[in-house]
N, C-alpha and C positions, 0 to 999 in steps of 0.2 A: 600370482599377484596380477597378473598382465588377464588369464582368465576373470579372477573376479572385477576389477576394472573395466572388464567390457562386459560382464553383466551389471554395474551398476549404472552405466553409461543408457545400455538397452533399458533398466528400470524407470530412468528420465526420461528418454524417447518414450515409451510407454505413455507414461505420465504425461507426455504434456499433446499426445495422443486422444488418450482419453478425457482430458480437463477440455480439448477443442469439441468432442464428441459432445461430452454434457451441455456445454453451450448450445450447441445446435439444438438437441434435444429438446432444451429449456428456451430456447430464445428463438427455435427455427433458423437461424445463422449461425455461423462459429465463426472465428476470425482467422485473418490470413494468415496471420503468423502467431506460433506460442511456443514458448520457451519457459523450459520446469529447469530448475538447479536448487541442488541441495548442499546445505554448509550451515554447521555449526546446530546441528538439530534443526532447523529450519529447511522448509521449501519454500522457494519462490515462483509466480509465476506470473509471466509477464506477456501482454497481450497484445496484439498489435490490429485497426485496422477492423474495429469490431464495434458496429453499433447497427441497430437495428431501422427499417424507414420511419418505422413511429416511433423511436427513439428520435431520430433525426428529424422528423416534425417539429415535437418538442421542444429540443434545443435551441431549432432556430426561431421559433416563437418566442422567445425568451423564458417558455414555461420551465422552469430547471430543473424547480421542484418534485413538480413531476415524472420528469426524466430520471431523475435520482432514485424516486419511492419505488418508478415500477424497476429499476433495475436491482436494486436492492432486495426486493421482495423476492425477483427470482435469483438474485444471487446468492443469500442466503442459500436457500434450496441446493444451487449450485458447489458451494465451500462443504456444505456436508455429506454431499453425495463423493466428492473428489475427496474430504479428509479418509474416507475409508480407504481409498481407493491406494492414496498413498501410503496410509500405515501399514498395509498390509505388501506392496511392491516396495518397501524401503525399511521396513522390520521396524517401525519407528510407533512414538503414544505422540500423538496431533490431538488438540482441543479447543484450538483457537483461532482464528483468521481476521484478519484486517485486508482492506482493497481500500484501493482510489483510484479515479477514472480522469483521463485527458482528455475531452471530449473535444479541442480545439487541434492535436494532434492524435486524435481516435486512439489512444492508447491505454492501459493498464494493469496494474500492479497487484498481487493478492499476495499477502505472507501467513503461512501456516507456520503455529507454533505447540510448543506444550504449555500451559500455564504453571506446570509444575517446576520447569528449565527455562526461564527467562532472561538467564544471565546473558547482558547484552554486551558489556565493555569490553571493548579491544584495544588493544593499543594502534596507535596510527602517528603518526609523524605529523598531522594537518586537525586533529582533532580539536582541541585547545580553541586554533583561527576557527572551525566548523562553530564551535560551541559560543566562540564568543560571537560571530556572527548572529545567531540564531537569539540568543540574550537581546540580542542591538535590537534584532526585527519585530522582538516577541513585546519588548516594553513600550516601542511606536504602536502594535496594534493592538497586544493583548494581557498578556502574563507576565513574566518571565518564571520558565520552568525552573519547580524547586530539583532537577535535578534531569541531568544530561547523559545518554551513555549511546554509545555509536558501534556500530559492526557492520563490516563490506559482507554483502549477502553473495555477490558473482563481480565480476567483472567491472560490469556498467552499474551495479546500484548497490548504493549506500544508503541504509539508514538509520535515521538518528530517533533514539524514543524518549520522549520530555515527558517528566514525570510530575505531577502536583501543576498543572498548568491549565485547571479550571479556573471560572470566577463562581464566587457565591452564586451568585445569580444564574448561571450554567448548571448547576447541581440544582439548584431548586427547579427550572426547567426541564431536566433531563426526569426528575424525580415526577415531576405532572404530566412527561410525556410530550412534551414541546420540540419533538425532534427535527418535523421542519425549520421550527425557528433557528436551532441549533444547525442546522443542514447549511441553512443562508447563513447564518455567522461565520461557521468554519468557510465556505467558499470566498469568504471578504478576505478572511486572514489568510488562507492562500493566495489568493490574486496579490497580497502586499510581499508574499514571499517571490512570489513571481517577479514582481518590478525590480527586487536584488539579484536576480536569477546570474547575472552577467559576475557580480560579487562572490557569489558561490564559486562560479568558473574561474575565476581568480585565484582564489583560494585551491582547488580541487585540481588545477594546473589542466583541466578538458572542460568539453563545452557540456552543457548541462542542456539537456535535451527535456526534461520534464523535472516539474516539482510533484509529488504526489503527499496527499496528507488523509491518515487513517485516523477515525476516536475510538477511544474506548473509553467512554462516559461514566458507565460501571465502575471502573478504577483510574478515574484520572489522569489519564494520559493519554497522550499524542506521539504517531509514530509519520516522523516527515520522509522521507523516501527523494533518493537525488538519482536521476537516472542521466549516467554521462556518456557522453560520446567515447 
């Protein structure tokens, strides 16, 4: 037991070895720090301390846009070069990834999952308060999801996937390909989860260190990401 334990331990060291590696690769930098953990058929992996000088131009121009498209374009690249990497170091079927980025605390988040294992609902003691919170925040800026389910990934990050929580008007966009516009809308509706960020903590009984927020346009939903102290 205690052998296999320390090879699955070594499979994550691995892993979040080689996820630093692709970066560089792909971006000529890697970041300072990265951390892979796995739970419940999911990998996560969490980045620290990692943006590029022309990303960093960028941002501080206000260009955001662009900061996002070219990160994305090579992140993409990135999420499937590492999905092999881990189904094969973890025995596992990956076919799907989400990420968001902290660009104000240089940090972020990528979750690999299977499309075909999505069951997300866990029990938890603070779910209920999570959910209804997210309801309160979701109807001040946006939706309210037709449907909530929550699962602790590690330690420090929780999170929540809202389901049915487009507008009309976001599907007809998404459908013509308006993904900047949609890029700038989703970044409003974080920044408003942000200003509750303290409310989260409240609730989650530790301090909430990053909000992160992934789409998936495709099928409607939002996956919010709470990373805690």
């Amino acid at each position: 037991m205690k052998k296999a334990q320390s090879q699955y331990q070594e499979n994550l060291l691995h892993l979040s070895s080689t996820f630093s590696k692709i970066l560089k690769q792909r971006f000529g930098k890697g970041p300072e720090t990265c951390a892979v953990t796995y739970h419940s058929k999911r990998v996560t992996v969490y980045v620290r301390n990692f943006i590029t000088p022309a990303e960093e131009v960028l941002v501080d121009s206000g260009q955001m846009n662009l900061a996002i498209n070219f990160r994305n374009a090579v992140m993409d690249r990135v999420a499937k070069e590492f999905i092999r990497e881990a189904m094969v170091s973890l025995d596992i079927s990956l076919d799907s990834y989400y990420y968001d980025w902290d660009y104000e605390n240089n940090t972020g988040v990528m979750l690999l999952q299977s499309s075909t294992d999505k069951y997300f609902n866990e029990a938890s003691a603070i779910r209920g308060k999570i959910f209804n919170q997210i309801m309160f925040v979701s109807s001040e800026v946006h939706k309210v999801p037709k449907r909530l389910d929550l699962i602790r990934l590690n330690q420090n990050i929780v999170v929540v996937e809202c389901k049915g929580i487009m507008l009309q008007v976001e599907k007809v966009l998404y459908q013509k390909g308006h993904l900047d516009i949609l890029q700038e809308r989703s970044r409003e509706i974080k920044d408003r989860y942000l200003e509750y960020k303290n409310v989260f903590a409240s609730i989650f009984e530790r301090d909430v260190l990053s909000i992160y927020m992934a789409w998936d346009y495709a099928e409607d939903s939002c996956y919010i990401f709470f990373y805690l102290q």
